[in-house]
C-alpha positions in Angstrom: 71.3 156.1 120.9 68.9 154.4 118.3 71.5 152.2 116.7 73.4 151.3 120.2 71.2 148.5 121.1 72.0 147.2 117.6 75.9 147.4 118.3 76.4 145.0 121.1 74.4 142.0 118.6 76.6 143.4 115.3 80.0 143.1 118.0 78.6 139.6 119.2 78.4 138.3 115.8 81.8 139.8 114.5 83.8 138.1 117.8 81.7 134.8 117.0 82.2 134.8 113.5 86.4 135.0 114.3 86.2 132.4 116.9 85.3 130.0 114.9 87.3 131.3 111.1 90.5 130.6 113.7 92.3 128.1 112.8 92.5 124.9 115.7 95.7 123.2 116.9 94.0 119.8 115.7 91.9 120.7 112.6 90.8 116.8 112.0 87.7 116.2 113.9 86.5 112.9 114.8 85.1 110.9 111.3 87.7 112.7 109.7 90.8 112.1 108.1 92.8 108.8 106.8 90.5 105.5 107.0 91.6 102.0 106.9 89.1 99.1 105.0 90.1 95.9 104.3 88.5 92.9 103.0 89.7 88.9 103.0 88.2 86.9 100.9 88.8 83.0 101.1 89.0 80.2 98.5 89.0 76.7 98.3 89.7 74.6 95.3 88.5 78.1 93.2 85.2 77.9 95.3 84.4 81.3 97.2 84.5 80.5 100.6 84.0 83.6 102.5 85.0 87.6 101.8 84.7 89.6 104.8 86.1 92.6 106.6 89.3 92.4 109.0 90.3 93.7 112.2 93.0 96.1 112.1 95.7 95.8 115.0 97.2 98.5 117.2 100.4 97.9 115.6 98.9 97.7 112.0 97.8 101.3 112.3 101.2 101.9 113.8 102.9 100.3 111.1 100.8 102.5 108.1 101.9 105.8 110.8 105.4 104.9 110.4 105.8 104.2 107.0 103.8 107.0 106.0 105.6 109.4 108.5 108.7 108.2 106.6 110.1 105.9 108.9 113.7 104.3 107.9 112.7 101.0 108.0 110.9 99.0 105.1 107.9 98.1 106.5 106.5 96.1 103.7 102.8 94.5 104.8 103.0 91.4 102.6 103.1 88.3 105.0 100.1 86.0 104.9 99.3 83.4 107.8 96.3 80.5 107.6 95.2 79.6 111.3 92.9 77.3 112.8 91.6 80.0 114.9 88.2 78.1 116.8 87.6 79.6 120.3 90.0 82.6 119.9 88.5 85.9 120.0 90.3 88.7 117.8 91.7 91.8 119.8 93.5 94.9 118.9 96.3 94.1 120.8 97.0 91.1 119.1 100.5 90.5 118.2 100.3 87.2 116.8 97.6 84.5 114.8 96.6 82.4 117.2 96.3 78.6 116.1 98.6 79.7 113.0 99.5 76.6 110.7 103.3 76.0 110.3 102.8 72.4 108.6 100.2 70.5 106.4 102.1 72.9 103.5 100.6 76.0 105.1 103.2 78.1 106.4 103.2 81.7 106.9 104.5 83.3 103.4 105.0 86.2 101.1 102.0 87.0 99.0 102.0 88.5 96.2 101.5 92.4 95.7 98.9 93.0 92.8 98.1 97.1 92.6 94.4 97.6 91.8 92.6 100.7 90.1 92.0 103.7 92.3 94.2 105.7 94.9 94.9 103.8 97.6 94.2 100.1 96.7 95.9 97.3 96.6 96.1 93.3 97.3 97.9 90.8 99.0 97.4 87.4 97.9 99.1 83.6 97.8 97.6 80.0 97.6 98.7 77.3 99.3 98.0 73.6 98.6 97.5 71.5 101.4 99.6 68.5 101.4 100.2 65.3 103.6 97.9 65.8 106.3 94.1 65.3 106.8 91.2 67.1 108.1 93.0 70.3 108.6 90.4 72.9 109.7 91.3 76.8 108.3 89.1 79.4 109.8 91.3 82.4 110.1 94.0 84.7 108.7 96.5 87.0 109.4 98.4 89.8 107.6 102.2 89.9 109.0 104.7 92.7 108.6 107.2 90.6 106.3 110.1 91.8 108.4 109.9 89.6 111.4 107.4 87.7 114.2 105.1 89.7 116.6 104.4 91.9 113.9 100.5 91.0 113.3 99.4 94.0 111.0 95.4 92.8 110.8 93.5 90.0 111.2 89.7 88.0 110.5 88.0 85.0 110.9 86.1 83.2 108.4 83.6 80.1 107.8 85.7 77.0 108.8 86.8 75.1 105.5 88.4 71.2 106.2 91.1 70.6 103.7 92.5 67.4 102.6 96.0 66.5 101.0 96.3 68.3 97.6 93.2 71.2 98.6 94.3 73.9 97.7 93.1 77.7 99.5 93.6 80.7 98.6 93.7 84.1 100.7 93.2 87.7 98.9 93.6 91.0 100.8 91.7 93.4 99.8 93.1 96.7 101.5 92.0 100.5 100.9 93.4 103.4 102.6 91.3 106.6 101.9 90.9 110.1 103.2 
């Protein structure tokens, strides 16, 4: 009977140490798992503007679900809009740049892939050059799924820059997905 007060401690830690070497149903805790970072960085004329980081949309991480849960559909992320977005505040439900420019020369278009060092990195980029209008005010961007409208993938605003005919400004993605 000396060692029986010791067996109910020794049978405690055995059942506690299997509780929790059991595998759970969901094994990714919160913090944990695939992370989204992107960075915009503005320029006008070749002058930095502004780089800063972006609110991802509902259906942005949708979009990044589907394609990397094999979807069928190309879901290329490539699309760059320039907005005059002053007085709009961003959501996650966004499905659409508010204020977007479709004139001045700075209509929504394809940028331009450029693959950067590391695992998971990449860039979206295009310049446009402002032409035949003046005192156009640009203070926001938006990444678009190139396959159609409604299909806002992430979005940022940014210090306000006035451009003149012939400006010229350029938008750069920065985009990371990690684990």
């Amino acid at each position: 009977m000396k060692y029986g007060y010791l067996a109910i401690p020794v049978v405690a830690l055995i059942l506690g140490i299997l509780v929790l070497s059991t595998p759970s149903i969901n094994p990714v805790s919160e913090g944990e798992g695939l992370k989204y970072d992107g960075v915009v960085c503005v320029y006008k004329n070749n002058q930095l503007v502004e780089c800063k980081h972006n609110l991802i949309t509902n259906l942005g991480l949708n979009l990044i679900k589907t394609t990397a849960g094999g979807g069928t559909t190309a879901m290329l992320i490539n699309k760059i809009a320039v907005a005059n977005a002053t007085g709009t505040a961003q959501a996650a439900t966004d499905i659409l740049l508010t204020g977007e420019w479709a004139s001045c020369g700075l209509t929504a278009t394809t940028g331009t892939y450029v693959n950067q060092a590391g695992n998971g990195q990449w860039n979206i980029t295009y310049q446009w050059t402002q032409t035949g209008c003046s005192d156009v005010l640009v203070n926001g961007t938006g990444l678009y799924n190139a396959t159609g409208t409604n299909q806002l993938f992430a979005e940022t605003t940014f210090s306000a820059v006035t451009l003149q005919a012939n400006d010229r400004i350029n938008v750069t993605w920065g985009l990371v997905v990690s684990s």
